[in-house]
N, C-alpha and C positions, 0 to 999 in steps of 0.2 A: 402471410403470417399465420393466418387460422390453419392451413395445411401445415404448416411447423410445429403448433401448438397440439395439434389432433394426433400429430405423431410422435411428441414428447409426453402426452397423458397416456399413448397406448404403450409407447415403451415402459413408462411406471404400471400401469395396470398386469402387465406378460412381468415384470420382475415382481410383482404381488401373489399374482398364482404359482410362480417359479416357486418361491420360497413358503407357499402353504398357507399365507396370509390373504386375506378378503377385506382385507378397510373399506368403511364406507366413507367416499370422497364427499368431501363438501365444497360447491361450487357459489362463488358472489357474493360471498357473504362479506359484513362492512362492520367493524370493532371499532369502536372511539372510546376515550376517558379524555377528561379535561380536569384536571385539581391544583386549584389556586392554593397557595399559602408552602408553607414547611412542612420537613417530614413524613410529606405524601408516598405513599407504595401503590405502583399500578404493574399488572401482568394478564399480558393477553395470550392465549393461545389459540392457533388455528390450525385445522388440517385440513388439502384439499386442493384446490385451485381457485386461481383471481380470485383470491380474499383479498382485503385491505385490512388492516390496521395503524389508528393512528392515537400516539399519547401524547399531549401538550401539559407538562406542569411547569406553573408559573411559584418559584420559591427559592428555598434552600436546603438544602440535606433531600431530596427527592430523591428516590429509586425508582427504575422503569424496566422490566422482563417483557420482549415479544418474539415468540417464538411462532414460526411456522413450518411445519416439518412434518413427516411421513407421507411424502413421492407430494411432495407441495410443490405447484409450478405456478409462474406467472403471477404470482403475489406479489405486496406491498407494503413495506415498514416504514411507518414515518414516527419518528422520533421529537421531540421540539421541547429544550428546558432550558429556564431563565430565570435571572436570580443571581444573587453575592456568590454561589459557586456551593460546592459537594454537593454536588449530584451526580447521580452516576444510571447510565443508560447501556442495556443490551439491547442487543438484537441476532437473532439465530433463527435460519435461513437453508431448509435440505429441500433441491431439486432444482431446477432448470430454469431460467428467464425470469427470477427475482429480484426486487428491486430494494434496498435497503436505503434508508437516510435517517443522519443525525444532524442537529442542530442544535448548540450549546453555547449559552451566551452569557459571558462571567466580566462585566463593565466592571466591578470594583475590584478586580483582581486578586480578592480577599481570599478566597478560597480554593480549590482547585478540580474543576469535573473530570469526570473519565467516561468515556465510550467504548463500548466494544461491538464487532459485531463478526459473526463466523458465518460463512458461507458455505455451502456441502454441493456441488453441480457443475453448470456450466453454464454459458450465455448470462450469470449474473452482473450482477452491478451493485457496490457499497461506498455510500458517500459520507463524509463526516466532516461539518462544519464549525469548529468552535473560536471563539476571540477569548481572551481577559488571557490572563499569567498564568503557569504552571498547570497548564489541561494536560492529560492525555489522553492518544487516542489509538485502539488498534483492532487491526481488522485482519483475518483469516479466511483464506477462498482455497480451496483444494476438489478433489473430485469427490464423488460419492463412495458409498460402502463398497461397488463393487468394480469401479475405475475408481484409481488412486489418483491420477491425475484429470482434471477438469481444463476448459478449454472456454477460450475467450472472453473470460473474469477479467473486471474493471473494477479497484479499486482506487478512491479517491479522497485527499485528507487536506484542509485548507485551515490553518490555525495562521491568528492574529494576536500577536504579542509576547511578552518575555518568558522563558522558562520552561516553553509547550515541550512535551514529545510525543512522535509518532512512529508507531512499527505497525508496517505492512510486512504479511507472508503468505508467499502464493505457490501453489502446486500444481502444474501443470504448461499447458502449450498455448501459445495465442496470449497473451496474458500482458494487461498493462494496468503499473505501480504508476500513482502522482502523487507528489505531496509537495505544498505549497504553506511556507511559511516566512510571516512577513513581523520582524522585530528580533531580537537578539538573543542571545544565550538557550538558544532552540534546539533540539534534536529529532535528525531523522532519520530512521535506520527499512530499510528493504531487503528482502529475502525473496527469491525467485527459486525454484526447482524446474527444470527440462527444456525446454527448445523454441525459439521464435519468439522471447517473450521480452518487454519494454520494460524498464525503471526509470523513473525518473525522480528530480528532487531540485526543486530551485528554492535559494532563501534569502531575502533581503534583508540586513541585520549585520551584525559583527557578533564572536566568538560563538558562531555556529558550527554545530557537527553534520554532517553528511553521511552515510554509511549506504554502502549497497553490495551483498553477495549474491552473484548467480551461480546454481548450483552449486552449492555445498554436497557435503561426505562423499566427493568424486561421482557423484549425479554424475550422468552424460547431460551436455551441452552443446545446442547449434545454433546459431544465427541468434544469438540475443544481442539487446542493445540494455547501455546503461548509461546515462546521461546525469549529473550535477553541475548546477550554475549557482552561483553565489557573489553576492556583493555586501563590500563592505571589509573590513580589517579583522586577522585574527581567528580567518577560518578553516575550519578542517575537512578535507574531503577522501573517502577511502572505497576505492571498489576492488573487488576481485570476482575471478570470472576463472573458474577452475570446474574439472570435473573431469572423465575418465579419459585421458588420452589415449592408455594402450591401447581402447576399445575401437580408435580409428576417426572417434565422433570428437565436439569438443573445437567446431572451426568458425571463422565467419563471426566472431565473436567484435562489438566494438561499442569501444570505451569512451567517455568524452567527460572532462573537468574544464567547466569556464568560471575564472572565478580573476574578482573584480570588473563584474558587469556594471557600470553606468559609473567607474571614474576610480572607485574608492578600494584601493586593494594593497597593502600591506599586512608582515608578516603571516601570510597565507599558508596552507600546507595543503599538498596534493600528493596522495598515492593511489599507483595503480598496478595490479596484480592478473597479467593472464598466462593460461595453462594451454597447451593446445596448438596448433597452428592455424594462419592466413589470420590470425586477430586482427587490430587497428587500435592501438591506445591514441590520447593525443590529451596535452592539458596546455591553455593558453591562461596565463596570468598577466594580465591586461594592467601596466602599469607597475608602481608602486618600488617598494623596498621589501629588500628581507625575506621572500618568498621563496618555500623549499618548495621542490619537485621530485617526483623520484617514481621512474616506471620499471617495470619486471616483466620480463616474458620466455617463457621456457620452451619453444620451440622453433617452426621455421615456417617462413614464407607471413613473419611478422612485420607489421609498420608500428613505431613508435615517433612520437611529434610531440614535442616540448619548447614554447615561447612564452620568454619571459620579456616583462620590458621593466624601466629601473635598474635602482643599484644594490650591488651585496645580495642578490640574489643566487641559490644555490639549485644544479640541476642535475639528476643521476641518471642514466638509463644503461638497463641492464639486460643481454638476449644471448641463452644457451639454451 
């Protein structure tokens, strides 16, 4: 690990003389605020390496800024706000093996927090915790200034109760999307750019949304996976998995909708969209009434799988 780290700070230091610049790095250094009550404003910045910083406000209407950036590696965001709800927490995060996390926690449901947190590197990691109604939360990982795409970024989003939304978007290879949401009338939306990379999205609840694209604007795509499970009545699930075919790339691609996990599954809806060949779509609707289905795949050497159980249920598949 220290051989990893000693050779991600000299890669930062050779792209500091590259471009003319001499930052002085700051190394251990350890940030806290703590502010009880309403209305509170905290911002920390740091440069450098294995910093910490941590903001705890205990309230309502809080605001929270931590930023740690210019060839920052191996740092730490910790986030933590509590209270009837508006509060709203950044965090931003440029270089290598950082580690970010939120925690937002809204019991009267009165109110509604937001989270955000942007990533710039590789080997990161961004977490965001929130419960009560109507949070959101979103988190951005891509590469640095001089690679666009970054490489085996974790992003991770867990919301409890009615109303939440959450978008993940991520750019580059090696790459895995979670978001886990537990109560109803929830959204959650992922965004993937390039190759080997994971999505996922499980939601206990009814009239929940699902969403996941890999590769958009004809990106090349290979070997991604994307996965939604959901239970309960009334939900919608929608992935698509597209990007440059002519290009030869764009295979290996594969799809999975489970929806009425643990019984409860009526009126449900699943789509799924791939571009490319040797894909693998599949959507099982476990039970129930009334459930549409309907897969699309535009090229060859495709598997598509569709199981419905119940009545008055509707299923399309579609492959040119």
């Amino acid at each position: 690990m220290m051989s990893f780290k000693r050779h991600l700070m000299a890669m930062g230091s050779a792209v500091a003389l590259m471009t003319g610049a001499a930052p002085a790095f700051a190394y251990n250094n350890t940030a806290y605020i703590s502010q009880p009550g309403n209305y509170n404003n905290a911002t920390q910045d740091q440069q450098g390496h294995d910093n910490s910083a941590s903001v705890t406000q205990s309230g309502d209407n809080g605001t929270s800024h931590q930023t740690q950036a210019a060839y920052s590696s191996f740092n730490t965001e910790t986030g933590t706000q509590s209270g009837s709800g508006a509060n709203y927490l950044s965090q931003t995060q440029s270089g290598n093996g950082n580690t970010a996390s939120v925690t937002q926690d809204n019991p009267g449901y009165s109110s509604s927090n937001v989270a955000v947190q942007t990533q710039d590197g590789s080997y990161n990691s961004a977490t965001i915790s929130q419960s009560g109604g109507s949070n959101r939360a979103y988190q951005t990982q891509s590469g640095d200034d001089d690679v666009v795409a970054g490489y085996n970024n974790k992003a991770s989003a867990t919301q409890t109760g009615y109303g939440n939304f959450s978008n993940q978007s991520q750019l580059g290879h090696d790459l895995t999307a979670t978001v886990t949401q537990v109560g109803s009338y929830n959204t959650a939306t992922q965004t993937q750019e390039f190759s080997f990379n994971t999505a996922s999205i499980s939601q206990y609840g009814s009239e929940n949304v699902a969403a996941q694209v890999q590769a958009p604007n004809n990106s090349d795509v290979s070997g991604n996976t994307a996965i939604i499970d959901q239970s309960g009545f009334g939900n919608r699930a929608y992935q698509t998995q597209s990007g440059a075919y002519e290009s030869g790339i764009n295979s290996g691609n594969y799809a999975l909708i489970q929806q009425g996990v643990g019984g409860y599954n009526s009126g449900n809806l699943a789509t799924q969209y791939q571009a490319g060949y040797s894909n693998t779509a599949k959507i099982f609707q476990n039970g129930g009434n009334n459930n549409t289905a309907t897969q699309t795949q535009t090229s060859h050497n495709d598997m598509a799988v569709i199981s419905q159980g119940g009545n008055g249920n509707v299923a399309t598949q579609t492959q040119h």
